[in-house]
N, C-alpha and C positions, 0 to 999 in steps of 0.2 A: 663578420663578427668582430674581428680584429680592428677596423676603422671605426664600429661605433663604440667598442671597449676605449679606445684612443679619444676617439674626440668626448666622450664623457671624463676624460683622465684633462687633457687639456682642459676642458671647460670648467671642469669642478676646479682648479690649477688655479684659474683665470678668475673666479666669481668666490673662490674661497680665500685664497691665500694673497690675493693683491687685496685686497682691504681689508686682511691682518696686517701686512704689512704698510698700508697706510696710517689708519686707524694707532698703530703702535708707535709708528715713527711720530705722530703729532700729538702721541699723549703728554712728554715728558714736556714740552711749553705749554699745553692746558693746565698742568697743576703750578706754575710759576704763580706769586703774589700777584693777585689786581687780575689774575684771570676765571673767569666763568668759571665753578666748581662741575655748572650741568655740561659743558661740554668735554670735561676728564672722564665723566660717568656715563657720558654718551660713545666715546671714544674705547673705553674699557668693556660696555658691552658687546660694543661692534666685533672688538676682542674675541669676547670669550664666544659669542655668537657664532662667531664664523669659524671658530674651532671646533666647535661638533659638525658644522659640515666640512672640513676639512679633512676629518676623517674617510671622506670619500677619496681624494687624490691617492694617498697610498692602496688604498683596497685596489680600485681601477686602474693604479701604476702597475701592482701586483698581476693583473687580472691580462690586463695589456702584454704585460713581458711572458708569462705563461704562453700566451694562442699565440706570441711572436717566438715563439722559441729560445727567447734570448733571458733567462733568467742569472744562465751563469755567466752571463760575461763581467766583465770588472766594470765598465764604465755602468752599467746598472746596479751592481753590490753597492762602489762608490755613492751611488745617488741615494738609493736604500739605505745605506749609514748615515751618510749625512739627511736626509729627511729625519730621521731618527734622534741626530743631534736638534735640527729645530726643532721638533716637536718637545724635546725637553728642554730646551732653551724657554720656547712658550710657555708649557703646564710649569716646570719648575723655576723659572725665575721671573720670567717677562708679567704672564698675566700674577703672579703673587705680589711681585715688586710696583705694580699698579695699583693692585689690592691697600698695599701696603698707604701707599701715597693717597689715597685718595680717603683713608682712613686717617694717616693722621694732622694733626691742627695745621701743621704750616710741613711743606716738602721743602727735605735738607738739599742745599747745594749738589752734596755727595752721593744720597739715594736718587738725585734726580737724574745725574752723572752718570751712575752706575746703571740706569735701566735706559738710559740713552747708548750707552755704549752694548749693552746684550742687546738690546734691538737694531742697531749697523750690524753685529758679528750674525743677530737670525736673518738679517735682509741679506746679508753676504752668501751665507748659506743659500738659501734661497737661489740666489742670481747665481753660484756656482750650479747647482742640480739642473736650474736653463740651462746653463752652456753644456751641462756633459748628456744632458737630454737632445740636445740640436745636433751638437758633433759625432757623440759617440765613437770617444774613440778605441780603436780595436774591434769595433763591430763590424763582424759578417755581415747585417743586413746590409752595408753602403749606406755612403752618406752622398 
């Protein structure tokens, strides 16, 4: 049970949260002057799309660390807070600060700036909960 709890936690991982974090990273040049408004809106759905099934990663992260016995260790708390910081990174700046942009007439320098830079700090994230996902460190189970 433990292996297919995992590989639906990796997979949802894999097919939810990597084309959030494309989709996001390529929004903030789609709203630049002279560019296609349909692909900032295409980009933005992909967004918010792949955010309700990303709610599966944590459930089956959850679900995973239970039947693995490993709920209280730090290197999973850590990943569980930080999942926790992207996700409000997402719902509270990322997909509004898109919203924002793509609502109004012309995207400032500064909002285009500032929702390029929260989407590096939720890719960051991100690629940190990988690595303490792969290492685990302090884990009894072995690495």
């Amino acid at each position: 049970m433990t292996a297919l709890l995992l590989s639906i936690h990796v997979l949802a991982s894999i097919v939810a949260i990597g084309p959030i974090t494309v989709a996001a990273s390529m929004f903030p040049r789609s709203v630049k002057p002279g560019s296609d408004p349909a692909t900032a809106a295409l980009l933005h759905r992909v967004c918010r799309g792949y955010t309700v099934v990303g709610v599966a990663v944590p459930v089956f992260g959850i679900a995973t660390g239970a039947a693995m016995g490993v709920l209280g260790q730090p290197w999973l708390s850590v990943s569980m807070l930080l999942t926790a910081l992207a996700a409000a990174l997402l719902l509270l700046a990322i997909l509004p600060g898109q919203k924002r942009l793509l609502d109004a007439a012309e995207a400032t320098r500064e909002a285009t700036t500032r929702l390029t830079m929260t989407t590096g700090l939720f890719n960051l994230v991100w690629a940190t909960v990988v690595v303490l996902m792969i290492t685990r460190p302090g884990s009894t189970t072995g690495v």
